[in-house]
N, C-alpha and C positions, 0 to 999 in steps of 0.2 A: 504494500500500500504506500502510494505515495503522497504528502501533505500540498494543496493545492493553497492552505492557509495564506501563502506569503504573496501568490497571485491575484487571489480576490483583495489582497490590501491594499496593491501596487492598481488594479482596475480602480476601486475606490479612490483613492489619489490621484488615480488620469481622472477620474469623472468629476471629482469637487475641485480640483485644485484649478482655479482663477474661476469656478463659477457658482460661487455662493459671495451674494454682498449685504452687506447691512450698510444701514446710512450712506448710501452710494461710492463703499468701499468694498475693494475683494478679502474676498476673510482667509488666512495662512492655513495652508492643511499642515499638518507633523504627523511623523509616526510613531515621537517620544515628548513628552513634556519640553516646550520648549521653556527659555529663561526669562524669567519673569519680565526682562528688560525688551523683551518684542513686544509687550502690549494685549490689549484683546481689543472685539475677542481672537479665538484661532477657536480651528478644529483640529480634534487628537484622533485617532487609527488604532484602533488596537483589537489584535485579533483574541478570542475567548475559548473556543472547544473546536475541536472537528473532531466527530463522534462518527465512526463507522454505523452509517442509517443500515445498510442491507449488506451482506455481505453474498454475494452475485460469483457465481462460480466462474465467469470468463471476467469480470471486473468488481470494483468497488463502487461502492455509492455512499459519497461522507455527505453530513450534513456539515456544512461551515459556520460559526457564528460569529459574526464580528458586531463591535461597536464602534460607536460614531458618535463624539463628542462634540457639541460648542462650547465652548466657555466664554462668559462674558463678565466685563470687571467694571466697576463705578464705584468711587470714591464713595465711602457709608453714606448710607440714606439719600443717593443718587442714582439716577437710573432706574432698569425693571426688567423684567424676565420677556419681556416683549420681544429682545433682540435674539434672546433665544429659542423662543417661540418663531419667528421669523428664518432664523436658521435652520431649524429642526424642519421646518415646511419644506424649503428648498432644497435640504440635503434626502430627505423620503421621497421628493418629486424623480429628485436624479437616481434613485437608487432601487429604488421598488417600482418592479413593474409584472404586470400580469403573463407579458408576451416579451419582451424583450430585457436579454440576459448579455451577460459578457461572455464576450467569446476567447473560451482559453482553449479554442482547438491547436494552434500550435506547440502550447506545449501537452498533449493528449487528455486534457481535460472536457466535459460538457457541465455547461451549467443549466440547469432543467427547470429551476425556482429561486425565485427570490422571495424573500416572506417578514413583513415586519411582525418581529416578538413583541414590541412593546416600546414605547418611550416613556420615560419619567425624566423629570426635572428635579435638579437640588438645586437650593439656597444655601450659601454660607456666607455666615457675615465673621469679620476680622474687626481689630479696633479702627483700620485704614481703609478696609474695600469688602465690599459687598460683593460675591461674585454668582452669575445664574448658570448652571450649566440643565445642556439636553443632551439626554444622552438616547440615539436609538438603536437598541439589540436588533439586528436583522440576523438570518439563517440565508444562505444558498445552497441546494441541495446538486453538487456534482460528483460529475460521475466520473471515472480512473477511466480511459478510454486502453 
């Protein structure tokens, strides 16, 4: 079995990276915490399980699960989760889709589903910044070609 995890991250990054904006700015994709000195918000990549769904005598079939982070930061008791709210919209529009999948037939992968798990939002407040993040769980369910 091979891990397909590192491909569905590198699609997510071609498909957000320069097209998610808030306030008529491009929002930074990363695949690690960037440092605090870039700003928000950004959005974070991070991969979570890939659970062998079926196991198929000529192939594999993992299910992938990643998430997809906004973060956004405003000085305490400024700002609002609106800009996450906003994010969260644009990054599920580019990424869930009922008919169209990324295509990792090159490197012998099929992607078959895309499926939103869930989104939840956290609040954390600090003495200096407020920050809102979305975060949303998706699955793709491909197949080891």
């Amino acid at each position: 079995m091979k891990d397909a995890s590192y491909l569905i991250r590198k699609e997510v990054y071609d498909a957000l990276n320069g097209n998610i904006t808030i306030n008529s700015s491009s929002v930074p994709v990363y695949n690690v915490v960037p440092s605090t000195q870039n700003g928000y918000p950004y959005i974070l990549i991070t991969s979570v399980t890939n659970i062998i769904a079926d196991n198929m005598k000529e192939s594999y079939l993992n299910q992938i699960v990643t998430q997809v982070e906004i973060v956004t930061g405003f000085d305490t008791n400024t700002g609002g989760q609106l800009d996450a709210n906003l994010g969260i919209n644009q990054i599920s529009q580019l990424l869930i889709s009922r008919n169209t999948f990324f295509n990792l037939s090159s490197s012998n992968f099929k992607v078959i589903s895309a499926e939103n798990n869930g989104i939840n939002y956290i609040t954390e407040d600090t003495k200096t910044k407020t920050f809102y993040r979305g975060i949303l769980t998706y699955s793709n369910l491909v197949e080891q070609l």
